[in-house]
C-alpha positions as CSV (number, residue, x, y, z in Angstrom):
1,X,13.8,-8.0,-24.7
2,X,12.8,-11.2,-24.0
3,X,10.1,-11.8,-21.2
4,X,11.0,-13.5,-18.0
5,X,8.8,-16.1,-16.2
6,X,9.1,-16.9,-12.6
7,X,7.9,-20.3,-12.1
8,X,6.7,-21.7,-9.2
9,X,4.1,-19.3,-7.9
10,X,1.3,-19.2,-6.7
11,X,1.2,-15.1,-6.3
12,X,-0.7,-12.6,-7.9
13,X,2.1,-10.7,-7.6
14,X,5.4,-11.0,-6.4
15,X,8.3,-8.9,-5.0
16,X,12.0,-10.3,-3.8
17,X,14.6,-7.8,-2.5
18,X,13.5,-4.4,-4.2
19,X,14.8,-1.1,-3.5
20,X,14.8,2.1,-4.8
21,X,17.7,5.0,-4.9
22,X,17.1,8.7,-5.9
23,X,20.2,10.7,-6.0
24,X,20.3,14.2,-5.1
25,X,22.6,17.1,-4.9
26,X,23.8,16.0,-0.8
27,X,24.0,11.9,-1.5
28,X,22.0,8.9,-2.6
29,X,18.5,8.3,-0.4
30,X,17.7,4.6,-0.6
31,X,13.8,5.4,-0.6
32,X,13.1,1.3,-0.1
33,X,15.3,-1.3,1.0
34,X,14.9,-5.0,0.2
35,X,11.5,-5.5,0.5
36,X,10.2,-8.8,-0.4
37,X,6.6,-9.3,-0.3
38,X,3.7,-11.8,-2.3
39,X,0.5,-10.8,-2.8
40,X,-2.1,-13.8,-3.2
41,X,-4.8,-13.1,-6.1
42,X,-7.5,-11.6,-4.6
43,X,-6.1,-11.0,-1.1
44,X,-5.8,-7.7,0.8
45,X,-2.7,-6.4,1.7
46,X,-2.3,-2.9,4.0
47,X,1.2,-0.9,4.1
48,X,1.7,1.6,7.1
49,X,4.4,3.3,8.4
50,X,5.1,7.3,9.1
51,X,5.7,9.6,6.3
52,X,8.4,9.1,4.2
53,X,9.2,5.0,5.0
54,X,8.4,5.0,1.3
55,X,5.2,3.6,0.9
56,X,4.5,5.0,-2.0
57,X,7.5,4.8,-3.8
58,X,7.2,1.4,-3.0
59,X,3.8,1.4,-5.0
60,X,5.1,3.3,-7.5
61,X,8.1,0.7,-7.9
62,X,5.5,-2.1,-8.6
63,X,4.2,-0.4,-11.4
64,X,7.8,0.6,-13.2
65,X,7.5,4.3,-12.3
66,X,10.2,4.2,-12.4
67,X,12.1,1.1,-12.4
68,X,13.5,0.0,-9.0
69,X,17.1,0.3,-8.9
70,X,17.3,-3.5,-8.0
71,X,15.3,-6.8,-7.0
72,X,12.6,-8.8,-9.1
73,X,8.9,-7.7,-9.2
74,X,6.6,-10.0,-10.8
75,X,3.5,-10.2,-11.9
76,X,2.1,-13.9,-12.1
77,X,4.5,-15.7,-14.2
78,X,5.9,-12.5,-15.5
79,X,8.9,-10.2,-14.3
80,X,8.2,-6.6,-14.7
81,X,11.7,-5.5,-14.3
82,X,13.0,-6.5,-17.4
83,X,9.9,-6.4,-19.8
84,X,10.2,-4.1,-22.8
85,X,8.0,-0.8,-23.3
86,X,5.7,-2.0,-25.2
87,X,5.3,-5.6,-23.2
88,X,4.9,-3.4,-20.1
89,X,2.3,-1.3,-21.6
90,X,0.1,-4.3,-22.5
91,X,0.2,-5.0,-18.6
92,X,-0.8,-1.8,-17.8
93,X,-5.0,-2.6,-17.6
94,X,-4.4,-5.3,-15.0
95,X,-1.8,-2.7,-12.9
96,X,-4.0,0.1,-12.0
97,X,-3.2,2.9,-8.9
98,X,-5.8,5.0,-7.4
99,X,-3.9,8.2,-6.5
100,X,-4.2,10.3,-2.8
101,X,-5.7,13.4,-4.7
102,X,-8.6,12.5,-6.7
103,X,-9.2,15.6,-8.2
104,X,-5.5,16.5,-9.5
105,X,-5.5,13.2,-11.0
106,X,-8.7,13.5,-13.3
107,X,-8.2,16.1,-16.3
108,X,-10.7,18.8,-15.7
109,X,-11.8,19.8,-19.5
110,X,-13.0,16.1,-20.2
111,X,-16.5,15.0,-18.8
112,X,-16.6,11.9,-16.5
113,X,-18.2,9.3,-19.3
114,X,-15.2,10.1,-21.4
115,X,-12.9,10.3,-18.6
116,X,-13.7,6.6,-17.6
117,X,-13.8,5.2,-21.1
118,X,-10.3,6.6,-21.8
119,X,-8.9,3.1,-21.1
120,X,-11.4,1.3,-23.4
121,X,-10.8,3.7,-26.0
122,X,-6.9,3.2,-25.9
123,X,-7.2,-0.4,-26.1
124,X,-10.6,-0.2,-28.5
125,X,-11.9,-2.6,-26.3
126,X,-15.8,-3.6,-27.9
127,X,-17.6,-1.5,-30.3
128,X,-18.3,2.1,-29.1
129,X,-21.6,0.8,-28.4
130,X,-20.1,-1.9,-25.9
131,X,-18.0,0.6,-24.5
132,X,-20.8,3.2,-23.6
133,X,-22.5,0.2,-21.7
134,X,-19.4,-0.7,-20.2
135,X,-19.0,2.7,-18.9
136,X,-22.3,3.1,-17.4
137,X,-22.3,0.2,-15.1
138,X,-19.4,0.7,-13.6
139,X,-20.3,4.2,-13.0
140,X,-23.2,2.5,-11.8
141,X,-20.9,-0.1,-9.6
142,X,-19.1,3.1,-8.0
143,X,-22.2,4.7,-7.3
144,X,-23.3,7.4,-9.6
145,X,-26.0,7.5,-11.9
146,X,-24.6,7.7,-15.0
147,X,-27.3,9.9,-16.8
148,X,-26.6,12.4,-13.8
149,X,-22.6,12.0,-13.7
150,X,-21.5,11.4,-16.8
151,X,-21.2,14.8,-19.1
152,X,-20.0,16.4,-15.5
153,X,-16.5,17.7,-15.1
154,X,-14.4,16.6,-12.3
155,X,-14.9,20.8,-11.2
156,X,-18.6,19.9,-10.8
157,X,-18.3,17.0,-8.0
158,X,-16.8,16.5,-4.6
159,X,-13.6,15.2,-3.9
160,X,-16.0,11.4,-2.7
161,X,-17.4,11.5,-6.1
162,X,-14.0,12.3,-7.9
163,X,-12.5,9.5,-6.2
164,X,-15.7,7.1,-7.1
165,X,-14.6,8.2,-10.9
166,X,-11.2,7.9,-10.4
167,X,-11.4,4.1,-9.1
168,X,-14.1,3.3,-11.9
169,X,-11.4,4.2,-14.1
170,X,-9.0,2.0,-12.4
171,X,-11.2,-0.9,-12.7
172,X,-13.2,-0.9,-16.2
173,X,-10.2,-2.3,-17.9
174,X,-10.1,-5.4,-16.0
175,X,-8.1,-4.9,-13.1
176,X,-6.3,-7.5,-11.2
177,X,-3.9,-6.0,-9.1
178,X,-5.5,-2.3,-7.3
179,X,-3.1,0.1,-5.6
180,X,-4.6,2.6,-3.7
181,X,-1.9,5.6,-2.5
182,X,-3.7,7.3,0.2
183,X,-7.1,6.9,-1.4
184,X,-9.1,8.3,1.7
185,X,-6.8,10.5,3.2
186,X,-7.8,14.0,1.4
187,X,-11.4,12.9,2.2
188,X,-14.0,13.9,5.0
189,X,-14.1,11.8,7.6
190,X,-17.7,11.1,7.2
191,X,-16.9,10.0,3.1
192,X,-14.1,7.9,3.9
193,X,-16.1,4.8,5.3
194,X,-18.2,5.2,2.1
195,X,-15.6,5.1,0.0
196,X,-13.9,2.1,1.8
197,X,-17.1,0.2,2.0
198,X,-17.3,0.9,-1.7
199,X,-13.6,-0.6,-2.6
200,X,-14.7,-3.9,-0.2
201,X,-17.7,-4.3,-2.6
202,X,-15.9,-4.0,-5.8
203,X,-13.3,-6.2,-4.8
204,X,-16.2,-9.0,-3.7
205,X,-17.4,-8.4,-7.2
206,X,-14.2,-8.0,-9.2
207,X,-12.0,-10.2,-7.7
208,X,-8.7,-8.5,-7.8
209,X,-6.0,-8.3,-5.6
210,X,-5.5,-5.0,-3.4
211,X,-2.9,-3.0,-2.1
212,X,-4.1,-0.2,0.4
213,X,-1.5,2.3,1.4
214,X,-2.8,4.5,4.0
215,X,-1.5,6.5,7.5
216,X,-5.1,5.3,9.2
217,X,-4.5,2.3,11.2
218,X,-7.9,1.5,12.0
219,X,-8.6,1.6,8.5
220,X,-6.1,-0.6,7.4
221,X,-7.5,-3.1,10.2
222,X,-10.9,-2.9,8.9
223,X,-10.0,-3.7,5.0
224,X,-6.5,-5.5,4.8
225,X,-6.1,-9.4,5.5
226,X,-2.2,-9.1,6.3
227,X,-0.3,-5.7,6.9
228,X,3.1,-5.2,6.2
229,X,4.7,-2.1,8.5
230,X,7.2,0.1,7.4
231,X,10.3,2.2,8.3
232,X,12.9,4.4,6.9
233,X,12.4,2.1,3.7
234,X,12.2,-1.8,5.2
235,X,9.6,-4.0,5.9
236,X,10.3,-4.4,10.1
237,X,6.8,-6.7,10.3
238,X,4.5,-8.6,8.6
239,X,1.9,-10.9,9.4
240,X,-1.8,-11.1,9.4
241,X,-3.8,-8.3,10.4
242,X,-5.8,-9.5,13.4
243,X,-2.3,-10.9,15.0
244,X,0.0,-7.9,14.4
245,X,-3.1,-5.4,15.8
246,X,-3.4,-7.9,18.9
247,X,0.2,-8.5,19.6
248,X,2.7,-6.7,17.7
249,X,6.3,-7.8,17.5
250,X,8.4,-5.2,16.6
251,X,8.6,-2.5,18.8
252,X,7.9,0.3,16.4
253,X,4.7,-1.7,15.4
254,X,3.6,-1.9,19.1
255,X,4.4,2.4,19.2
256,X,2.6,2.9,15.6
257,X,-0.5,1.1,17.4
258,X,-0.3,2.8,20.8
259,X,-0.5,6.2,18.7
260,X,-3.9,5.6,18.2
261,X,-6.7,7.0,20.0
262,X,-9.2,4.8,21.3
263,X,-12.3,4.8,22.9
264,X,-12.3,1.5,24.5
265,X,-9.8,2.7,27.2
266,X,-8.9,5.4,29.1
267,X,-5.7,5.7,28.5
268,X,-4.3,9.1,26.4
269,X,-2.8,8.9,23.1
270,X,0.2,10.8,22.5
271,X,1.4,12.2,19.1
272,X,5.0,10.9,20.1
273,X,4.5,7.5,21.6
274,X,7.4,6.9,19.3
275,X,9.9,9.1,20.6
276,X,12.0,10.9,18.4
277,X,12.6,12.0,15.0
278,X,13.2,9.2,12.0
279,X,16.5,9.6,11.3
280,X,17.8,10.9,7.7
281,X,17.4,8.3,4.8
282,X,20.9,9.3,2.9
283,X,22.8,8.6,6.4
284,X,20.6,5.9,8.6
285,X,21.8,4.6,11.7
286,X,23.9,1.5,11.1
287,X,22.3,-2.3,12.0
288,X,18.7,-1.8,12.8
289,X,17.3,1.5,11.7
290,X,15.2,2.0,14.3
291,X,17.3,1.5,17.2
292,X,17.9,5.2,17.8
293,X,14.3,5.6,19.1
294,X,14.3,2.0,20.5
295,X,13.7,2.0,24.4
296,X,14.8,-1.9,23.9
297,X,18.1,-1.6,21.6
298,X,21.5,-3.2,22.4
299,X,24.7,-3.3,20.8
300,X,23.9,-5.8,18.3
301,X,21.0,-3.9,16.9
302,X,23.8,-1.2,15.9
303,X,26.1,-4.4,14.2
304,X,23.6,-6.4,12.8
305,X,20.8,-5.5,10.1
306,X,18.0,-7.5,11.5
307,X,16.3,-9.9,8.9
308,X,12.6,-11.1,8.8
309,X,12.2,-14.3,10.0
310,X,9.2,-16.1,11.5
311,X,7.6,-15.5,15.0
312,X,5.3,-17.8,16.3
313,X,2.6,-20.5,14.0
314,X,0.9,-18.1,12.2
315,X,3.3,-17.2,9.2
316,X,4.1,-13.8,10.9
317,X,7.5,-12.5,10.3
318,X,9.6,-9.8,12.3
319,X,12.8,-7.9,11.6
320,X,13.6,-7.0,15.2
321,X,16.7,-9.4,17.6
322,X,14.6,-8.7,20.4
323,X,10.5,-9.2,19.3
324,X,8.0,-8.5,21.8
325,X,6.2,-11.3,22.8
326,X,2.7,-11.0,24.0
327,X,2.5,-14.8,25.5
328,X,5.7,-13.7,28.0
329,X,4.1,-11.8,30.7
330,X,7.3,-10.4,32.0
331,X,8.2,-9.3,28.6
332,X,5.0,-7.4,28.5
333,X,5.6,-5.9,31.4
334,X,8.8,-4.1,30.9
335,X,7.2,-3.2,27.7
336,X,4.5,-1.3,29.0
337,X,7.5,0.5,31.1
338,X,9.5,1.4,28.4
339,X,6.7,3.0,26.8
């Protein structure tokens, strides 16, 4: 099959209208809905939402396992969707995913030199020479000392160190688009800054593009330049991260945030600041999904499927017929009540 070439983009990577269907035995879930996103090269983009909006099928999706069911993903001038096997396979070194578990997703009988130099070895990148260099710097880059690291089994480290190994493999075959599923989660809490300081500095050194999936707010605030929020599936904001964590616009944004606990006030966190179950993904509430736990919904939001469109100067965009706005100080105000 022929490759296609979107033209006219200045994106890393690109996504218009994707979703993603599994059928099973009791009906069809739509796992994502129409989510168009663009991802500038060497920009960082966060993904939250509760378990099972389908963040990481969505990352899965990006890389073509599987296929979405429909919509265009592209990579620079190239569309994924409809490459061959073997023309998708030669864009696999630039694709790369860091998975949640680090240690599951290493093989345990090979040693850490060889299991970083697999990719090199596929492609025969360099001599073996070149490739034994090439190996220990980037074990080096990640952190370990590659004469004490490398003939060790995944069995032999920590779950930090197997993730350091795990994102040195990601990244030794040239990376330019990294998508981390939950990276940080199965880690300590004291290793997880480490390890996202670590992904900062590679990607100041590297150059490529990131896509950090993770439950952690704060986190995301910390490493992504824009965040795109999920639900049941659909993108309901996005916008850059320092004006969606100040003032968010879509009401389940605004509960997602007040879930948090802080220290700078001292008001409680609650575990259901969004009240409410998410509703099933094979039968979801007509018009807005989220209007069944929406202190704000009206009868259009049960008509209508809200689209993104703008808010404000900034490029954010909301999917929401009534967005909160921060600047309204009544509006704020019978927020802070409905909450």
């Amino acid at each position: 099959m022929t490759q296609s070439r979107v033209q006219g983009s200045n994106s890393v990577l690109s996504l218009r209208n994707v979703s993603v269907d599994y059928r099973t035995k009791v009906g069809t879930v739509r796992a994502v809905a129409d989510v168009s996103l663009e991802v500038a090269p060497g920009e960082s983009l966060g993904i939250v939402g509760e378990s099972g909006c389908g963040k990481s099928t969505l990352a899965r999706a990006i890389l073509q396992l599987p296929r979405p069911t429909a919509g265009v993903i592209a990579y620079r001038d190239k569309e994924l969707t409809v490459l061959s096997g073997a023309a998708l396979r030669r864009l696999r070194p630039e694709l790369q995913l860091v998975f949640q578990d680090p240690i599951s997703s290493l093989n345990p009988r090979r040693r850490v030199r060889d299991i970083v130099a697999e990719p090199l070895d596929i492609w025969k990148l360099g001599t073996k020479a070149e490739r034994a260099e090439r190996v220990s710097k980037m074990l080096t880059a990640v952190g370990l000392d590659p004469d004490v690291y490398g003939r060790r089994r995944p069995s032999q480290m920590s779950g930090g160190q197997c993730q350091r190994v795990a994102i040195a493999r990601a990244l030794i075959s040239g990376t330019k688009v990294l998508l981390c599923d939950e990276a940080i989660s199965s880690l300590d809490v004291s290793l997880r800054a480490q390890v996202i300081n670590l992904i900062e500095d590679l990607k100041a050194e590297f150059g490529f593009a990131l896509i950090f999936i993770a439950h952690d707010l704060g986190v995301v605030k910390n490493i992504s330049d824009r965040v795109a929020v999920m639900y049941l599936g659909r993108v309901v904001e996005l916008g850059n991260t320092d004006d969606i964590y100040a003032d968010p616009a879509h009401p389940y944004t605004l509960g997602l945030l007040r879930a948090v606990p802080s220290i700078e006030t001292d008001q409680e966190s609650t575990a259901d600041v969004v009240p409410g179950e998410p509703p099933s993904p094979i039968n979801p509430p007509s018009g807005c999904h989220f209007r069944t736990r929406c202190p704000f919904a009206q009868q259009v939001c049960a008509d209508e499927v809200p689209q993104l469109r703008p808010i404000g100067t900034t490029g954010r965009t909301v999917a929401c017929h009534f967005p909160l706005t921060g600047t309204d100080a009544a509006s704020r105000a019978f927020t802070d009540r409905a909450w």
